[in-house]
C-alpha positions in Angstrom: -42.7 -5.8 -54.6 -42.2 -7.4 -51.4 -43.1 -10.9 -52.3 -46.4 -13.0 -50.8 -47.4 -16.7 -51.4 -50.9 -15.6 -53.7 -51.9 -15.5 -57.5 -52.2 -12.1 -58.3 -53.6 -11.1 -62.3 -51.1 -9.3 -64.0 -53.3 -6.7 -65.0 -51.9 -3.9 -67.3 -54.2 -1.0 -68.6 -53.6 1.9 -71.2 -55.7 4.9 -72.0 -55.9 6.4 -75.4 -54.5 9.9 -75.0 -54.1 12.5 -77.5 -50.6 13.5 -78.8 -51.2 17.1 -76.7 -52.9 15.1 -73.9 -49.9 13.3 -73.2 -47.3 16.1 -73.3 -49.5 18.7 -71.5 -49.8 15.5 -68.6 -46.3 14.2 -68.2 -45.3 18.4 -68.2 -47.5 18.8 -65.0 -46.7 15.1 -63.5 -42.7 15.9 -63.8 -43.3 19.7 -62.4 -44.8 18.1 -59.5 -42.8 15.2 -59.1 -39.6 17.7 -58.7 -41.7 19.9 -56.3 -42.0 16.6 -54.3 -38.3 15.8 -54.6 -37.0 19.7 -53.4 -39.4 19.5 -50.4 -37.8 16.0 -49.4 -34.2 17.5 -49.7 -33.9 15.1 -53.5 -32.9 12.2 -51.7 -35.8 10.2 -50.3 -38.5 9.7 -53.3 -39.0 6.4 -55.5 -41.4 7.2 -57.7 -42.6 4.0 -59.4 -45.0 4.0 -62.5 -48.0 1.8 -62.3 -49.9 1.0 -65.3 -53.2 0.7 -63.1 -54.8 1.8 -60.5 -55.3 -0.5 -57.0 -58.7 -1.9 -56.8 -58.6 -1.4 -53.0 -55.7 -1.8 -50.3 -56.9 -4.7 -48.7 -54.6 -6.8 -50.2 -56.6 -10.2 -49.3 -60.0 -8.7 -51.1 -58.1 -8.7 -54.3 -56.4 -10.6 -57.5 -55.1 -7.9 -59.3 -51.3 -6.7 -59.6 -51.2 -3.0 -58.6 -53.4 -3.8 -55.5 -50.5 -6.7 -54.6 -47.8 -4.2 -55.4 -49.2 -1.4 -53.2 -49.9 -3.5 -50.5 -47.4 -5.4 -49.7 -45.1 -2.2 -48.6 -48.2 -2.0 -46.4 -49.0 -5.3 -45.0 -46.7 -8.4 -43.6 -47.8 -12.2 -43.5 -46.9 -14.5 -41.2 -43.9 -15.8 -43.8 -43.0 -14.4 -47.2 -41.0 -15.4 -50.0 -37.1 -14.2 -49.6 -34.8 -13.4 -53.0 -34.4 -17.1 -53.9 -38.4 -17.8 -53.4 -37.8 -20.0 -50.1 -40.0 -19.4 -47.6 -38.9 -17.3 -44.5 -39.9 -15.7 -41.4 -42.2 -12.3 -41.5 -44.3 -11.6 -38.1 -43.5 -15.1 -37.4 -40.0 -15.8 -36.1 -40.1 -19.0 -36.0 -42.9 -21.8 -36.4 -42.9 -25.6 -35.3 -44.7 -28.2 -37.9 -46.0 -31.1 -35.4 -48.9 -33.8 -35.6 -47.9 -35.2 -39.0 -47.7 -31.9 -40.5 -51.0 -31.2 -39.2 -50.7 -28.8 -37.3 -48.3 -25.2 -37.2 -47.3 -23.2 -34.1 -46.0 -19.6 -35.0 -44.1 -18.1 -32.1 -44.6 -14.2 -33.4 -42.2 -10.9 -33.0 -43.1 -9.2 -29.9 -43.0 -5.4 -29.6 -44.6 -5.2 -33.4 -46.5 -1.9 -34.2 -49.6 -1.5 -36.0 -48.9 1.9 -37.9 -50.8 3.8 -35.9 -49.2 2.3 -33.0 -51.4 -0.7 -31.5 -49.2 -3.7 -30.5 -49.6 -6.5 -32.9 -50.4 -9.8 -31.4 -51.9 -13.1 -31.8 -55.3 -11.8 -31.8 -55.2 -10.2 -35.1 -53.8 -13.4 -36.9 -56.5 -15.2 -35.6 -58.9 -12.4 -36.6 -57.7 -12.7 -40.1 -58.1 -16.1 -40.3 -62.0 -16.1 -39.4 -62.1 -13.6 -41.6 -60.6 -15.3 -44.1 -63.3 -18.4 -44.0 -66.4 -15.6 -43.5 -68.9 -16.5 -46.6 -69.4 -12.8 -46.1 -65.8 -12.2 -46.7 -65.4 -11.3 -50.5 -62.0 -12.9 -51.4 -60.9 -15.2 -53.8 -58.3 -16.7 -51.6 -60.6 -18.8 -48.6 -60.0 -22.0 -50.2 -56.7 -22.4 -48.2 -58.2 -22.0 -44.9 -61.3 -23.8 -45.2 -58.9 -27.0 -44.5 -58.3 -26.0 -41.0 -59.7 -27.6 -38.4 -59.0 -25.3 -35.3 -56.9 -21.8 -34.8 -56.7 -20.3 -31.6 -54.1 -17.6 -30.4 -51.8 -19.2 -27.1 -51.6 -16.0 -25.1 -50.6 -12.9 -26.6 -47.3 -13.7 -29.8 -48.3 -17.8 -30.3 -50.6 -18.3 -32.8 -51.7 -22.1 -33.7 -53.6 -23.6 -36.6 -54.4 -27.0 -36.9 -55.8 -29.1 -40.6 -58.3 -31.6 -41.0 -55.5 -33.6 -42.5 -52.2 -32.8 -43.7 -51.6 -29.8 -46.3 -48.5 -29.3 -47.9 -49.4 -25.8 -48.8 -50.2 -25.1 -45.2 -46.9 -23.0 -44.7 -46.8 -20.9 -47.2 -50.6 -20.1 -47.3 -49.6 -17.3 -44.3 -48.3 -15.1 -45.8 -51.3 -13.3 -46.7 -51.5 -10.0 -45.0 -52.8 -9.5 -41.7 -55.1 -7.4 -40.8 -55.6 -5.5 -37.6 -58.4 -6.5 -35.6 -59.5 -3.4 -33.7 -59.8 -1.3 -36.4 -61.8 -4.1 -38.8 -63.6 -5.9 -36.0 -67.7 -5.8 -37.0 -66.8 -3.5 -40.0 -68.5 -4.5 -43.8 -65.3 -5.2 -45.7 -66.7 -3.6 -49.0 -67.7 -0.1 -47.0 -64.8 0.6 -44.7 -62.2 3.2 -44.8 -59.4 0.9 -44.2 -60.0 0.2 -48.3 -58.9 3.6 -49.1 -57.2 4.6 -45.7 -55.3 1.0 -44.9 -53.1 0.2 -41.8 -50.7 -2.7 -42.0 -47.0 -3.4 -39.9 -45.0 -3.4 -42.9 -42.2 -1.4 -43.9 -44.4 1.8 -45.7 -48.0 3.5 -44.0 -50.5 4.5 -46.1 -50.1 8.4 -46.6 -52.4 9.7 -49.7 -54.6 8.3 -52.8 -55.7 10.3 -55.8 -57.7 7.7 -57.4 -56.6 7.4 -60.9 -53.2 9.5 -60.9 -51.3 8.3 -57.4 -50.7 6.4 -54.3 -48.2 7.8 -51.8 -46.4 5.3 -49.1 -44.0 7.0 -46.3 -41.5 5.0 -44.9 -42.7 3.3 -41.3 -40.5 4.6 -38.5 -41.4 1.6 -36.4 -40.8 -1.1 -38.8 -39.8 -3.9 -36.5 -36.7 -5.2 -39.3 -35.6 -1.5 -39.4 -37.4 1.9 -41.1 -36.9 1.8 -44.7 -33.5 3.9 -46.4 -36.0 5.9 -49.0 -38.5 7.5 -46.9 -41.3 8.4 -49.7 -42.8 5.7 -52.3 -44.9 7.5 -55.0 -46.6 4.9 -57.0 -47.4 7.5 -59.8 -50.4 5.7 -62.3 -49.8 6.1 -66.2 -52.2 4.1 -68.1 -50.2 4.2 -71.4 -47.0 3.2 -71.7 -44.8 5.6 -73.9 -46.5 8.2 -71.4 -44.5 6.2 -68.8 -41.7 6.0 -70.6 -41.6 9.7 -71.6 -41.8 10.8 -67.6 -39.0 8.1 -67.0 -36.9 9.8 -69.5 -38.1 13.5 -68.2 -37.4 13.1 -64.0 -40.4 12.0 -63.5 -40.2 8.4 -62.6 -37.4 6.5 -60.9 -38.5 2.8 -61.7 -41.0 1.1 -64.4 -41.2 -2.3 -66.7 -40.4 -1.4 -70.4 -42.2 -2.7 -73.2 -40.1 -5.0 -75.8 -39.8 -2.0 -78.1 -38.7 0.2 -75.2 -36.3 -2.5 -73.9 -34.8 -3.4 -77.9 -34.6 0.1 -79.6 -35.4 3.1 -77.3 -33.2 2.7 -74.3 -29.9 1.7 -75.9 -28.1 5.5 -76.4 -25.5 6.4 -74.2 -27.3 9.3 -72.3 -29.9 6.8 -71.3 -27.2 3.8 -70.4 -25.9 6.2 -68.6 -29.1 7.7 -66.6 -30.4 4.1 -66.2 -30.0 0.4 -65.5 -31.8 -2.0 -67.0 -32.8 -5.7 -66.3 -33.8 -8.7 -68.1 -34.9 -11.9 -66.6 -38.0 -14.3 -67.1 -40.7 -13.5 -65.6 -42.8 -15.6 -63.1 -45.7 -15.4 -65.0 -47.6 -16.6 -68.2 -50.2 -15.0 -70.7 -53.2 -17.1 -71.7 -56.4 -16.9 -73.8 -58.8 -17.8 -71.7 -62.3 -19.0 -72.4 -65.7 -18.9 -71.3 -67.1 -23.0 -70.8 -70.0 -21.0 -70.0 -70.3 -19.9 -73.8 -72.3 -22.4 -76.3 -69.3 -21.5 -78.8 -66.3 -23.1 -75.9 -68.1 -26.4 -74.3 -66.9 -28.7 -76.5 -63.0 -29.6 -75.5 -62.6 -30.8 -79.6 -63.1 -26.9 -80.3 -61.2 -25.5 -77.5 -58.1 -27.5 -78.7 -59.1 -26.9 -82.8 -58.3 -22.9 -81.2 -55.3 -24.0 -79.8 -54.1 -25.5 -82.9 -55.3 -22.5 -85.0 -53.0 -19.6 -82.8 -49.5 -19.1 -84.0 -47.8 -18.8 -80.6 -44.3 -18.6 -82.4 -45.6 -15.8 -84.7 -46.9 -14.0 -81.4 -43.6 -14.1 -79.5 -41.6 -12.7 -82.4 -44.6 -10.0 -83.5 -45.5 -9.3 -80.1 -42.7 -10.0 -77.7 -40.2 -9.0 -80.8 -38.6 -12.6 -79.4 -38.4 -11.6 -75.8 -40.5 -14.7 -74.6 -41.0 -18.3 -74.3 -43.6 -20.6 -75.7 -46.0 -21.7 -72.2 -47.6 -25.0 -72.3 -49.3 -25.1 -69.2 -49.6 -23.3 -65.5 -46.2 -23.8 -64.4 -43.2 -22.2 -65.3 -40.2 -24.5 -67.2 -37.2 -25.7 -65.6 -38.6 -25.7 -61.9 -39.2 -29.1 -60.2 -43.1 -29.3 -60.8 -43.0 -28.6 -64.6 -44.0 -31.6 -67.0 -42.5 -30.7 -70.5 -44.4 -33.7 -71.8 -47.9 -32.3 -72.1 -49.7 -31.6 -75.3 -48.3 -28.9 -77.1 -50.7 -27.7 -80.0 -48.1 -26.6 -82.1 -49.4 -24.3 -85.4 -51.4 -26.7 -87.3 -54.8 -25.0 -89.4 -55.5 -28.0 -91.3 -55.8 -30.0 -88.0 -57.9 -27.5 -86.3 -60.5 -27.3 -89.4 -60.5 -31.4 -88.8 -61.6 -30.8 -85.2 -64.2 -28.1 -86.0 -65.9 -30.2 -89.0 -65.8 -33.3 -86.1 -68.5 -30.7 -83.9 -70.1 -29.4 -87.1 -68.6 -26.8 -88.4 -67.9 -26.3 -92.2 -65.5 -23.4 -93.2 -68.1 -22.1 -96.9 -67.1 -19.4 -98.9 -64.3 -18.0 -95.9 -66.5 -18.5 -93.2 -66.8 -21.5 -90.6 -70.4 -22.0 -90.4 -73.1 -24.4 -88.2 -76.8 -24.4 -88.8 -76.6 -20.7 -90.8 -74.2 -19.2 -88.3 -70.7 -18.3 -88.5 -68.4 -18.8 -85.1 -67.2 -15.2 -84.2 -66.5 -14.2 -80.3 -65.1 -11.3 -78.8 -62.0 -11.1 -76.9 -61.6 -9.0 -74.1 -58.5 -7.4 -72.9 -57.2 -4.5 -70.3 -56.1 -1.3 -71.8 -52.4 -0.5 -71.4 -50.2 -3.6 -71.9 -49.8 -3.0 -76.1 -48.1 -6.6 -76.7 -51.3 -8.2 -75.9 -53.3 -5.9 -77.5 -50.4 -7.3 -80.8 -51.0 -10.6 -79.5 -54.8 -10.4 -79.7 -54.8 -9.2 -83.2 -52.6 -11.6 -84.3 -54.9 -14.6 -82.9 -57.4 -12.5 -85.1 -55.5 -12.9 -88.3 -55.0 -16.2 -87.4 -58.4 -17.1 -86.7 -59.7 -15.1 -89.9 -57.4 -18.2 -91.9 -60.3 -20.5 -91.1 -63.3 -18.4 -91.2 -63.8 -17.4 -87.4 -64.2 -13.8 -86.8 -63.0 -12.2 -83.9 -63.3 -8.8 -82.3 -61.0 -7.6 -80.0 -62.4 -5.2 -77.1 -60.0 -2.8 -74.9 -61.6 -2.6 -71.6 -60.9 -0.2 -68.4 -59.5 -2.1 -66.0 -62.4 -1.4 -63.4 -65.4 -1.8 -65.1 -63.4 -4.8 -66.9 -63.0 -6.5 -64.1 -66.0 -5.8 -61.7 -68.4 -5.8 -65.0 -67.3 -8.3 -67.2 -64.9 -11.1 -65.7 -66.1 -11.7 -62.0 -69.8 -12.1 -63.5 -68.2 -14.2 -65.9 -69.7 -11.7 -68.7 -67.2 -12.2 -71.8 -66.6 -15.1 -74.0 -63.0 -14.9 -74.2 -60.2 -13.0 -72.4 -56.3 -12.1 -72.6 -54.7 -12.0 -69.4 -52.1 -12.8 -67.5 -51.1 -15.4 -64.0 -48.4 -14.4 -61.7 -47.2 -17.6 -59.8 -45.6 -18.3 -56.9 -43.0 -21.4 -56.5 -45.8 -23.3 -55.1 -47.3 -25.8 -57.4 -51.0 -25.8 -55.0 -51.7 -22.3 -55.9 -52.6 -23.3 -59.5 -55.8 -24.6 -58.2 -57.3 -21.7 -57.4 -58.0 -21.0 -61.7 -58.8 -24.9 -62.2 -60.2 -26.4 -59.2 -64.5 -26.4 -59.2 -64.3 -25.5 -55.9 -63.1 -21.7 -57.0 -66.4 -21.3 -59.4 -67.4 -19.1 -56.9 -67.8 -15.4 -57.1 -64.6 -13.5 -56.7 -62.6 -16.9 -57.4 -60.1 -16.8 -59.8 -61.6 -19.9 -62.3 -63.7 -17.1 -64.1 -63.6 -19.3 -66.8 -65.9 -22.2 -65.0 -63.6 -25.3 -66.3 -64.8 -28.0 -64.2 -63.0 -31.4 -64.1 -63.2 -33.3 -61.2 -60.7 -35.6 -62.0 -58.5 -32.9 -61.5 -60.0 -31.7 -58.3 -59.3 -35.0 -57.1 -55.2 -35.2 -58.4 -55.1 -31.4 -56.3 -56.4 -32.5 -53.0 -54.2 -35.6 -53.7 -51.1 -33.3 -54.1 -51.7 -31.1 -51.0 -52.4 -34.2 -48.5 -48.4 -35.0 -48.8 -45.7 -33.8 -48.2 -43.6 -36.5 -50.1 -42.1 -34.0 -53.0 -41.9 -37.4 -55.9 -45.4 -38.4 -54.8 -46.7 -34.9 -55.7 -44.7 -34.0 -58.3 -46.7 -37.2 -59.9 -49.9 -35.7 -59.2 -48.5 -32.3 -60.6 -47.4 -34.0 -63.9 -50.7 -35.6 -64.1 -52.4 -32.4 -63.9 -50.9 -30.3 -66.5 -51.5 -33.8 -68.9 -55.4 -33.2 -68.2 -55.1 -29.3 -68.1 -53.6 -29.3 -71.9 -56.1 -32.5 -72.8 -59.2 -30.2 -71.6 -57.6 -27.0 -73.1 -59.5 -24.4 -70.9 -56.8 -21.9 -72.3 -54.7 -21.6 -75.2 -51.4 -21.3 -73.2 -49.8 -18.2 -75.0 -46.4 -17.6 -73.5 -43.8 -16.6 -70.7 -42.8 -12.7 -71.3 -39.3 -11.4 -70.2 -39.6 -8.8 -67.2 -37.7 -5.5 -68.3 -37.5 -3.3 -65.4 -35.6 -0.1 -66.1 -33.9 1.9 -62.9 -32.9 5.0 -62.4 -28.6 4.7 -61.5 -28.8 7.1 -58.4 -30.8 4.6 -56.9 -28.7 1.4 -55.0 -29.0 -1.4 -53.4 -30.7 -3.2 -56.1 -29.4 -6.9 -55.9 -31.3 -9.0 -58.9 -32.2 -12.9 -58.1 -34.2 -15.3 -58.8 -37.2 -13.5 -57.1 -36.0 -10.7 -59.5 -35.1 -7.0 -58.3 -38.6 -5.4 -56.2 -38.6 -8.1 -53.8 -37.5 -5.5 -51.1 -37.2 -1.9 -51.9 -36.9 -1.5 -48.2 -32.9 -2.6 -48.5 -32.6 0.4 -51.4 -31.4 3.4 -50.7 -30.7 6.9 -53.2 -27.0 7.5 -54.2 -25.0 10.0 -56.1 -26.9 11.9 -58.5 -26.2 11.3 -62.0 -25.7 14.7 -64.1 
């Protein structure tokens, strides 16, 4: 994955096959898959397994991970995120940061193509942008550009945005994708083709979507940094993962994420060490329980924290994770400049959150916690496909059960999960996951007010305005101490209110196939541009 400045869900889902089901389908997926290989002489084909489908492939209309990852082969932004997570040049080959930091002048690449061969220019960043602040525009990701003041286009490759006031995430708020003007110009967003049919200027053109089973990317001829070395990206969709890792094993994927089982016990012989390479590094991302303030049961901060208390985050990350994971305290990721270590922590403690729950009337009688006649029980909702949350959400069950709450656990499809449930704020609690990016603003997209909106990302309606205020602090300097202060100040109030039970920070464990090179892992880790990797010898 080419790497963009937004939160994108990492969204994982599984479908229950049977035993014959998943033979008789990773059979005809391979079959095909060497069909596709033969016809493109072997040599040109990543095939990459995606545990969900896209939502759509206009990147900017959507939050979840397989849309991001499709995408941006398609799409460039103004600026992007390079192997060490510093912000370069994309479209933009330069910019110039005048006016107190108020205002940004991109000089942009001439002789860009659209990839059906329009020039790219000015025009279409400046499209994007009033699309971008369109109420009509159903994205959870206006917030940013509601702080500019003014954005015009200087002739045909300058493009200018001015703020209200200075925003230190100004910069790295472009690169969202752009979008191309004369093919989206007075089209409905949520009707047009370009959601199934898109057309970017990055590095890989839309070529064919089976809904449900594939996406296929050819390499862009016309790339302006240079065509891509592998000339056909298959992004084949597996729901379930020992399906995945079956094809990965049979020829019929090149590159997918194991599982901590996968990653301990089942990719360690010497015919796979041999076939493979795998990775380990931490991943930029953190797993939550997040709940509804919505929900009578979660108003009450004393009983969002007594849940907190009650989890067994140490006993997830060794059941779950099998110890390939971190404890997570809060939205940014430990070690990096902007994370406070001195935050409340909620380590195990039952007895403590019993004290909490008798303190907003709740008696645990006979097993079960009960007020006024009724025992506290809520459902969690999860994704299908990603089985160490499914682990980790029936271990916060057990847990739970040790003080009388009883929990259900529902496995959702992703789609009707997402559309049905989460953006009409329709559960009472959920397990998901945050990507992050290196800049400390984006968290307030899940706990500013401003993003109780629908489509935003704070589905879960926490409201504190104290922290709205410490946010728009934060992004009105660019002094790094005076906003790291704000930052640390936030993630105190963040773990105070406790509008998630911060889970933990799981290992990323991509798995390679060894004819494929180029692959040079960082701190961005090892997708951030398959457009450098390229298919070696063939291992027999």
């Amino acid at each position: 994955m080419r790497l963009k400045n937004k939160f994108f869900k990492i969204i994982f889902i599984a479908f229950i096959f049977l035993s014959v089901n998943i033979l008789t389908g990773c059979s005809a997926s391979n079959k095909k898959s060497l069909l596709i290989r033969q016809k493109n002489n072997n040599n040109n084909v990543l095939i990459i397994g995606l545990s969900a489908d896209a939502t759509n492939l206009i990147g900017n209309m959507a939050a979840d991970a397989p849309t991001a990852e499709v995408t941006s082969q398609i799409y460039d932004g103004l600026v992007r995120y390079n192997r060490n997570l510093k912000i370069v040049p994309d479209l933009a080959k330069s910019w110039k940061i005048s006016d107190g930091g108020r205002t940004i002048t991109f000089m942009l690449h001439r002789h860009v193509l659209w990839q059906d061969g329009h020039h790219f220019t000015a025009r279409d960043v400046l499209f994007t942008y009033r699309l971008m602040v369109n109420p009509n525009t159903p994205t959870p990701y206006a917030a940013d550009y509601l702080k500019v003041k003014k954005a015009r286009a200087i002739g045909k490759y300058i493009f200018q945005v001015t703020y209200k006031k200075p925003y230190a995430p100004a910069l790295s708020s472009w690169g969202l994708s752009i979008l191309p003007r004369f093919l989206l110009k007075g089209k409905n967003l949520l009707t047009t083709a370009l959601r199934s049919h898109p057309v970017g200027t990055g590095p890989y053109e839309f070529y064919k979507w089976i809904h449900g089973y594939e996406i296929i990317l050819k390499a862009n001829p016309h790339y302006f940094m240079g065509a891509p070395r592998i000339k056909k990206i298959i992004y084949r969709i597996v729901p379930d993962s020992s399906s995945m890792f079956l094809m990965l094993k049979s020829n019929g994927i090149d590159y997918m994420g194991l599982t901590p089982i996968q990653y301990k016990f089942e990719s360690n012989g010497k015919n796979f060490i041999k076939k493979f390479k795998k990775y380990i590094h931490p991943s930029l991302s953190f797993t939550f329980l997040g709940y509804n303030i919505l929900d009578k049961l979660f108003k009450k901060r004393k009983v969002r924290q007594a849940l907190s208390y009650a989890i067994n985050k140490k006993e997830i990350i060794k059941g779950a994770l099998l110890g390939l994971g971190r404890h997570c305290y809060g939205p940014y990721m430990p070690g990096t400049y902007y994370y406070n270590g001195n935050v409340k922590k909620y380590r195990y403690n039952p007895e403590k959150a019993l004290k909490l729950l008798k303190q907003n009337g709740w008696n645990l009688i006979n097993g079960r916690l009960i007020k006024k006649g009724e025992q506290f029980q809520f459902t969690i909702l999860t994704p299908q496909g990603n089985p160490e949350r499914l682990s980790a959400a029936e271990i916060i069950q057990q847990n739970l059960k040790k003080i009388g709450i009883k929990v259900n656990i529902r496995v959702m499809e992703w789609t009707s999960f997402i559309s049905e449930f989460i953006m009409k704020k329709n559960f009472q609690a959920v397990l998901l996951g945050f990507t992050i990016t290196p800049d400390p603003a984006d968290a307030s997209s899940i706990f500013s007010g401003n993003d109780i909106v629908p489509k935003g990302l704070n589905f879960t309606s926490f409201n504190n305005p104290q922290i709205d205020k410490l946010f728009i602090n934060a992004r009105s300097t660019f002094n790094l101490k005076i906003q790291r202060k704000y930052y640390f100040r936030i993630q105190q109030l963040i773990a105070k209110d406790c509008p998630y039970t911060f889970l933990y920070i799981p290992k990323a464990m991509p798995v390679v196939k060894s004819t494929i090179k180029g692959i040079k892992p960082a701190p961005a880790g090892i997708g951030y541009d398959i457009r450098q990797w390229f298919i070696g010898e063939k291992i027999s």
